[in-house]
C-alpha positions as CSV (number, residue, x, y, z in Angstrom):
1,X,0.0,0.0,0.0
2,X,1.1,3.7,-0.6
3,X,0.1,7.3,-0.1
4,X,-0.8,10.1,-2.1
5,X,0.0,12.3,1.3
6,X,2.3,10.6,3.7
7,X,3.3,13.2,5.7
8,X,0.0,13.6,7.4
9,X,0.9,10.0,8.8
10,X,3.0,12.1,11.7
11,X,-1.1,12.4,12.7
12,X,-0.4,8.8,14.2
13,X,1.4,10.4,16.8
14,X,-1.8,11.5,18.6
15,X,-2.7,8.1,19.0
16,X,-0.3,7.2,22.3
17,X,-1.4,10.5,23.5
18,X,-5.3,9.2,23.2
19,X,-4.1,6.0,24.8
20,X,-2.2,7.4,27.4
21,X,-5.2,9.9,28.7
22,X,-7.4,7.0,28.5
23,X,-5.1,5.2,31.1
24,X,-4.8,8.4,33.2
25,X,-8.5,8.7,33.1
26,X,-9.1,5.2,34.1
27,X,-6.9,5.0,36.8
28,X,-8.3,8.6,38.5
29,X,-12.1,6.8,38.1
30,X,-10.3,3.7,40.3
31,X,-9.3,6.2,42.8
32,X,-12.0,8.0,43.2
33,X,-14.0,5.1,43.4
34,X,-11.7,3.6,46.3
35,X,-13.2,6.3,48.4
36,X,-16.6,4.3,49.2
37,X,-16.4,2.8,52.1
38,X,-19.7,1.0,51.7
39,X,-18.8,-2.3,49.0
40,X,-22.2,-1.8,47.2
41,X,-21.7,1.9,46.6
42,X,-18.0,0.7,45.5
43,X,-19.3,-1.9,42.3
44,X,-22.4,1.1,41.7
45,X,-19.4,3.4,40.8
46,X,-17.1,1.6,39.1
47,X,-20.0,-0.4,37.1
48,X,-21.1,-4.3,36.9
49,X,-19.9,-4.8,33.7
50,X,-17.1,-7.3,33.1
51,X,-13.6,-5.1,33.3
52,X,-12.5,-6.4,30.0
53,X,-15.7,-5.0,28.5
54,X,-15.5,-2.1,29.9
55,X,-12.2,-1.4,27.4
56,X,-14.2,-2.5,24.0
57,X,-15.9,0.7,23.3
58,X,-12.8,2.7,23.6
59,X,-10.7,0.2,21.7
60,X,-12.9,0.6,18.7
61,X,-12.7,4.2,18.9
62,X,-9.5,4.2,18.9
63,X,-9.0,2.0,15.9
64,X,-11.8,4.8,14.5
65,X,-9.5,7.3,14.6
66,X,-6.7,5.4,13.7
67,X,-8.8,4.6,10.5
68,X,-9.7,8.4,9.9
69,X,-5.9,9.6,10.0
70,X,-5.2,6.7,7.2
71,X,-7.8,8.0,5.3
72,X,-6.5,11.3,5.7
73,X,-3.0,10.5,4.0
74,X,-5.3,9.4,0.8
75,X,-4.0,5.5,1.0
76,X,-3.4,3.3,-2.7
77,X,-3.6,0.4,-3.6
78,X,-3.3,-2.7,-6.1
79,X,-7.1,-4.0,-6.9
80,X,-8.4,-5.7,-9.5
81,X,-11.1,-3.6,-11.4
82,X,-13.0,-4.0,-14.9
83,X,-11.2,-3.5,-17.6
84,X,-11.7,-1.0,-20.2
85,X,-10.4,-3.0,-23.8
86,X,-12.8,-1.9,-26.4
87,X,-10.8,-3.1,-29.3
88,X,-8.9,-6.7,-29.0
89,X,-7.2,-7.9,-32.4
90,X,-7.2,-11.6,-32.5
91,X,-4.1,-12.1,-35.3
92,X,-3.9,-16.1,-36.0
93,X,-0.3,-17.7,-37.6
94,X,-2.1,-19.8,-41.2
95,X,1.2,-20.2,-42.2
96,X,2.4,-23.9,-43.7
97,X,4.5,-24.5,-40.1
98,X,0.3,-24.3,-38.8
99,X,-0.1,-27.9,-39.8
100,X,2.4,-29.6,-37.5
101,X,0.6,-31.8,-35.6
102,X,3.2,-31.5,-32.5
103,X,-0.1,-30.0,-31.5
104,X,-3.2,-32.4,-31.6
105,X,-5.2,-32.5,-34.2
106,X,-2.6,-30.0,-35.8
107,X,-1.5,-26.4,-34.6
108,X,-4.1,-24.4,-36.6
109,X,-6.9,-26.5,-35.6
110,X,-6.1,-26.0,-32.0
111,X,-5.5,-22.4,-32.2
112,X,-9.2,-22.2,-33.3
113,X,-10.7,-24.0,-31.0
114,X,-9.3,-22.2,-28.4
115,X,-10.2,-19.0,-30.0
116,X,-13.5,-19.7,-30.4
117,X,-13.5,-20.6,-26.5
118,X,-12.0,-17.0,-26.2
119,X,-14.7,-14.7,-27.9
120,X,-17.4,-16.5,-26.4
121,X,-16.1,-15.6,-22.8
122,X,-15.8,-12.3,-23.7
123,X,-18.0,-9.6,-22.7
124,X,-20.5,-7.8,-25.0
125,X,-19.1,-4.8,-25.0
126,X,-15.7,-5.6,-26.3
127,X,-15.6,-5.7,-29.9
128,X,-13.3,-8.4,-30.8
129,X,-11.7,-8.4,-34.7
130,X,-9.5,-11.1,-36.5
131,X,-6.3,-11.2,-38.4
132,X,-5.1,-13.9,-40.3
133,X,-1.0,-14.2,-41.7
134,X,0.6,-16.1,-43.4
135,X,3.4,-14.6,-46.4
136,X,0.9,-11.4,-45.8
137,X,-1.7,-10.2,-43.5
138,X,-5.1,-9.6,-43.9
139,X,-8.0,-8.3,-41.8
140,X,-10.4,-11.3,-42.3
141,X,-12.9,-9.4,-39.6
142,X,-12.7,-5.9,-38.7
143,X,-13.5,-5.4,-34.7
144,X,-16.9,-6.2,-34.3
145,X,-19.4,-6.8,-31.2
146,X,-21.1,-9.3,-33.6
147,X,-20.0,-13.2,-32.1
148,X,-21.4,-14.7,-35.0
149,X,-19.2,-12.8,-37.6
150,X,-16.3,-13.6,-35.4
151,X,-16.8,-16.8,-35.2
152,X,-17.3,-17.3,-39.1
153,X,-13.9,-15.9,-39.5
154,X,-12.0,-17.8,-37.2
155,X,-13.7,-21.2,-38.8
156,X,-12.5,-19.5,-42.3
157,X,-9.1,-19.4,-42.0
158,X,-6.7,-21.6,-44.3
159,X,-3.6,-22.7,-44.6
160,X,-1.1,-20.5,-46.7
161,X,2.7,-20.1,-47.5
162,X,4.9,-17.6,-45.7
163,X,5.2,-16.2,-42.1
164,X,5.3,-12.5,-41.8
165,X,4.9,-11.9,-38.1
166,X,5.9,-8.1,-38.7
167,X,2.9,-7.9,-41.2
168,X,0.3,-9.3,-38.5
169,X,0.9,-6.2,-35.9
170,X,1.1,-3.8,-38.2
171,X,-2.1,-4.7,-40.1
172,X,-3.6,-5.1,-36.3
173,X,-2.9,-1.7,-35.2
174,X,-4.5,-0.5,-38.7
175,X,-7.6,-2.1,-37.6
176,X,-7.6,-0.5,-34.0
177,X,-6.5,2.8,-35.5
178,X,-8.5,3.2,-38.7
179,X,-8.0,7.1,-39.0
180,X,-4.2,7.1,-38.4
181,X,-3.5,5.6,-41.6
182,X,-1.3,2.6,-40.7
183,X,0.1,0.7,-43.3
184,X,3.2,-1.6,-44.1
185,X,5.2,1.3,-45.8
186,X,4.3,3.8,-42.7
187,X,5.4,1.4,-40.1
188,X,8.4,-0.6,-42.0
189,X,9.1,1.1,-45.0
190,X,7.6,-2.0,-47.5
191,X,6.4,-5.3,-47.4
192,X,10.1,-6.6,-47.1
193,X,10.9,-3.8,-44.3
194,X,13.2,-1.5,-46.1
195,X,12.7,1.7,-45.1
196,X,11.9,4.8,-47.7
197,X,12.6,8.1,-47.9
198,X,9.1,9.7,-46.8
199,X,7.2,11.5,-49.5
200,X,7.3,15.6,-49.1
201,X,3.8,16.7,-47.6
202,X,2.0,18.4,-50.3
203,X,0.0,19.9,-47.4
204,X,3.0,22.2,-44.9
205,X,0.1,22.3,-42.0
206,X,-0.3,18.1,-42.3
207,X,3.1,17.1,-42.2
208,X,3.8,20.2,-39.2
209,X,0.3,18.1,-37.6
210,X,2.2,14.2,-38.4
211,X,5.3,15.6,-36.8
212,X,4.3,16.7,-33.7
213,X,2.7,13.6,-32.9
214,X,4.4,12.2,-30.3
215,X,5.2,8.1,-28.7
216,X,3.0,7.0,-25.8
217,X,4.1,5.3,-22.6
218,X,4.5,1.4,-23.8
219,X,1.5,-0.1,-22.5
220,X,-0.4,3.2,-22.1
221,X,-3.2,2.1,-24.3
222,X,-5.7,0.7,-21.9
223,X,-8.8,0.7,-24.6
224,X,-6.8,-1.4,-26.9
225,X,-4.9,-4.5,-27.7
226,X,-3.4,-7.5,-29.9
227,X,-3.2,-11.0,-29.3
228,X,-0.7,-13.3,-31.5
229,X,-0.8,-17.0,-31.9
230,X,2.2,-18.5,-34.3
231,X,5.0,-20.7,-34.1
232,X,7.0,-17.6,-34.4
233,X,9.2,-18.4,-37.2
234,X,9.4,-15.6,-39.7
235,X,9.9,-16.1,-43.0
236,X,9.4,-12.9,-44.8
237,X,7.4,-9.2,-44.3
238,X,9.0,-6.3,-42.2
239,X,10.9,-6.9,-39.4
240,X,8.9,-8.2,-36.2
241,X,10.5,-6.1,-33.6
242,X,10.7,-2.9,-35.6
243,X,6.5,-3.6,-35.7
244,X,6.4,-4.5,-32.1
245,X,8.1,-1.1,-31.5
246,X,4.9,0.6,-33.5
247,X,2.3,-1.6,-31.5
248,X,4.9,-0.2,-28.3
249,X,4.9,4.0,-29.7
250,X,0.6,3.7,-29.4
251,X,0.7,2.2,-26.1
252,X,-0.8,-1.2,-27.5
253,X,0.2,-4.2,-26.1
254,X,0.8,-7.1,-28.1
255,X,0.5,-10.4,-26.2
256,X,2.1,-13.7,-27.9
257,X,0.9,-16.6,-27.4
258,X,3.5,-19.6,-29.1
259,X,2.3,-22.7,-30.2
260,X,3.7,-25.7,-30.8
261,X,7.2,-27.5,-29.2
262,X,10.8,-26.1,-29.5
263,X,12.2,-29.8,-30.8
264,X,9.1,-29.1,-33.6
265,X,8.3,-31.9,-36.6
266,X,10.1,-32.7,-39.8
267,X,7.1,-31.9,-42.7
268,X,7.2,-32.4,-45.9
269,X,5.5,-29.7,-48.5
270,X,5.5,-30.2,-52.4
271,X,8.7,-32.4,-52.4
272,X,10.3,-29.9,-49.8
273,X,10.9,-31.4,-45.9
274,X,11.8,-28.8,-43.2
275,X,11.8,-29.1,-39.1
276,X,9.4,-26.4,-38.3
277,X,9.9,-25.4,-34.4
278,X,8.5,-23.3,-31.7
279,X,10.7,-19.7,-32.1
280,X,9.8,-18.7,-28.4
281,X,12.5,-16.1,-28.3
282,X,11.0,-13.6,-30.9
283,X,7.7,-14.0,-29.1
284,X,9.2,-13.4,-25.7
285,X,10.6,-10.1,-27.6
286,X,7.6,-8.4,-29.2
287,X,5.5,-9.3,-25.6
288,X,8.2,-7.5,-23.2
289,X,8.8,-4.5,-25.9
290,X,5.3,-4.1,-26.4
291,X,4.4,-4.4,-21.6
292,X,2.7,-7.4,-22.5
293,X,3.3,-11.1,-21.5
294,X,4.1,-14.2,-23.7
295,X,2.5,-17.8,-22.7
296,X,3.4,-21.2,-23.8
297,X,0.7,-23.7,-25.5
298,X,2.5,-27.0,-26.1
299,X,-0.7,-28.7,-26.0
300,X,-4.5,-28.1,-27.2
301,X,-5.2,-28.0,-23.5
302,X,-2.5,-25.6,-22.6
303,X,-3.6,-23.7,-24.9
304,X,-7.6,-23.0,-23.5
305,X,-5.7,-22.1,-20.6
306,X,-3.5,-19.4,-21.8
307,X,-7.0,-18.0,-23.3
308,X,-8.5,-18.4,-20.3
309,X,-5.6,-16.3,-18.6
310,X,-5.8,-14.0,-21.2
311,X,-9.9,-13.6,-20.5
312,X,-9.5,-12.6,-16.9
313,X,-6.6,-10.1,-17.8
314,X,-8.8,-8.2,-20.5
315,X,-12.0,-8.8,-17.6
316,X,-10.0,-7.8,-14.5
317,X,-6.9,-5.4,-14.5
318,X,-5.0,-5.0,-11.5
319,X,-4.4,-1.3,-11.2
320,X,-2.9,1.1,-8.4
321,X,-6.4,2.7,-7.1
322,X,-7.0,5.1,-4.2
323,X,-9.0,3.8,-1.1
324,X,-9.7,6.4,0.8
325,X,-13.5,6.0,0.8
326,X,-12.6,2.4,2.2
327,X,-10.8,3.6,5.2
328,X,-13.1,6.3,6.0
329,X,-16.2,3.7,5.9
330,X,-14.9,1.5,8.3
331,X,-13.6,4.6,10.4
332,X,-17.2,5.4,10.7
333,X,-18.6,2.2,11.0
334,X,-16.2,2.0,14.2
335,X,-17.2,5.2,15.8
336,X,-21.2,4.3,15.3
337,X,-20.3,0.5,16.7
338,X,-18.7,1.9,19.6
339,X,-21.3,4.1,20.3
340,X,-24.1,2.1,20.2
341,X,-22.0,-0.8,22.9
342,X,-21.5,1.6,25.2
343,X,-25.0,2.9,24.7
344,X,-26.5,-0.2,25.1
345,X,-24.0,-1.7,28.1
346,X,-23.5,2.1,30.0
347,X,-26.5,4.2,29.4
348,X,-24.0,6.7,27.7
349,X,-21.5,6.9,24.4
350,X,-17.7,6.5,25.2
C-alpha cells in the first residue's frame, strides 16, 4: 500500500497520546471510586460490567481514529477492477508450419478451437476483430461486437505459404487505429521492411500536424490490444521487432501466445521437408517491448488455458487505485459501533 500524502501520517502520533489519557483517566475513576467505604456503593461506581468489556468501546474508537488519520493520507492500492479494452485484435499464424501436428489434431486447428473458447467468454461490450498471416496479412474481420461474424472468420481461416509476423501487428494496429492511416510502408518502409525516404507533404500544416505527434508510454493504451498466436518463425514481411516497437509507440500491447514445441516436426510440402519449431524467443521479444506477457501452449489444453488467462486479464486489470472512501467507511462504522456498545451496556456513548 502507498500514499498520495504521507506526511499527514505524523497524525499517528496523537494516537499514544489518546491512549495514554485514556489510562490516566481510568486510573483517577479507580481512585476515586476507592473512596466508598460501603462495598455496594463501591461496584455502583465503578460499574457491573465485566472489566475487559468495559475497554471494547474505547478500543474501537481508537482503531476509528486510527482509520480516519489513514484515510486522511489518501492511502493506494493494487485492486483488480474491470477493464476497459474496447478493441482486442485476434491475429492467427495460417502459415504452412500451422499444420504440424506436434499439436493435436494439428497447430491451426487447435489455435481455433481455443479462439472460439476466447470470444465466447468475452464480454458484450468488447468488440473483438480477427487477423489472419501467413506470407501477408489480412484483416479477415474488422473489430466487431457481432460473435457470429467472429466466429465465421475464425472457422474460415486456411492454410497458406509464408510467415510475416511483422505484417500481422502492423495490419492489427490498422484495424484499431483506422483514422491514423497505418500501413506496411508507414510502419516498416515496405512489405520486405526496407525503409523509404518519406514523400514531401504536399499539405505544410499536415506534415507540421504528423510531426508533432508524439510516442505514448508502452502499454499506455488501456482501450486497446493484440493477441498473436504462431509458431513464431518468420519467414518474410518487415521486421517483427521494428512492428512491435509501432504496436509499443501507441501504447498497445501485443501479447504472444506460441504454439507448438521447441524440438518441432520434420514436414514435408511439395517435395520440400523442413523441421518447423517453436521460435519462443522472438515471441518473448515483441510481448516485453510491447508491456505485455508471452505464454506457452504445447498442447490443445495448454492452450484453452493461456485464453482463459488472457480472458480474466482483458476482464480484471489490477491497477494502483485510491482507497480512501474504504478507510473512511470502516472509520465510521467504528465510531457508530462503539457508540451504540456503550449505549446499550452504559446508558452513555464513550
Amino acid at each position: 500500500m502507498t500514499f498520495i500524502w504521507p506526511q499527514l501520517l505524523w497524525l499517528l502520533l496523537v494516537v499514544p497520546v489518546v491512549v495514554a489519557g485514556y489510562v490516566f483517566v481510568v486510573r483517577r475513576k479507580a481512585k476515586s471510586a476507592a473512596r466508598y467505604a460501603n462495598l455496594t456503593m463501591l461496584r455502583e461506581a465503578v460499574g457491573r460490567a465485566p472489566a475487559m468489556r468495559r475497554h471494547i468501546p474505547p478500543a474501537l474508537f481508537l482503531a476509528a481514529l486510527i482509520a480516519m488519520i489513514v484515510a486522511t493520507a489518501r492511502p493506494a492500492a493494487i485492486v483488480s477492477l474491470p477493464a476497459l479494452h474496447e478493441t482486442v485484435m485476434l491475429a492467427i499464424d495460417v502459415s504452412g508450419s500451422m499444420r504440424a501436428t506436434d499439436v493435436q489434431p494439428n497447430r491451426l486447428a487447435a489455435a481455433q478451437a481455443a479462439a472460439r473458447t476466447f470470444v465466447e467468454e468475452q464480454p458484450r461490450s468488447t468488440r473483438l476483430g480477427v487477423v489472419a498471416f501467413a506470407a501477408t496479412a489480412l484483416v479477415v474481420q474488422h473489430p466487431t461486437q457481432n460473435r457470429e461474424d467472429i466466429l465465421s472468420a475464425i472457422e474460415r481461416l486456411q492454410l497458406q505459404r509464408g510467415t510475416a509476423l511483422g505484417s500481422a501487428i502492423v495490419v492489427s494496429l490498422g484495424a484499431i487505429f483506422p483514422d491514423e492511416g497505418i500501413t506496411l510502408e508507414s510502419v516498416a518502409g515496405g512489405p520486405e521492411g526496407r525503409r523509404k525516404p518519406a514523400p514531401a507533404a504536399a499539405d505544410p500544416a499536415a506534415g507540421k500536424e504528423k510531426a508533432e505527434k508524439k510516442p505514448v508510454a508502452p502499454g499506455s493504451a488501456t482501450s486497446a490490444a493484440i493477441i498473436l498466436i504462431s509458431d513464431g518463425q518468420r519467414t518474410t514481411g518487415p521486421e517483427v521487432l521494428e512492428a512491435a516497437n509501432a504496436a509499443a509507440e501507441r501504447g498497445v500491447r501485443v501479447y504472444t501466445v506460441g504454439i507448438g514445441t521447441p524440438e518441432g516436426e520434420v514436414m514435408g510440402f511439395e517435395g520440400w521437408r523442413m523441421r518447423v519449431r517453436l521460435d519462443e524467443d522472438t515471441l518473448k521479444n515483441v510481448a516485453s517491448i510491447t508491456h505485455a506477457e508471452y505464454f506457452y501452449a504445447g498442447n490443445a489444453a495448454e492452450l484453452k488455458k493461456v485464453y482463459r488467462a488472457l480472458t480474466s486479464r482483458f476482464t480484471l486489470e489490477k491497477k494502483e487505485t485510491e482507497v480512501t472512501s474504504l478507510f473512511s467507511a470502516l472509520a465510521a462504522v467504528l465510531a457508530i459501533t462503539s457508540a451504540l456498545l456503550s449505549l446499550a451496556w452504559f446508558n452513555r456513548i464513550l
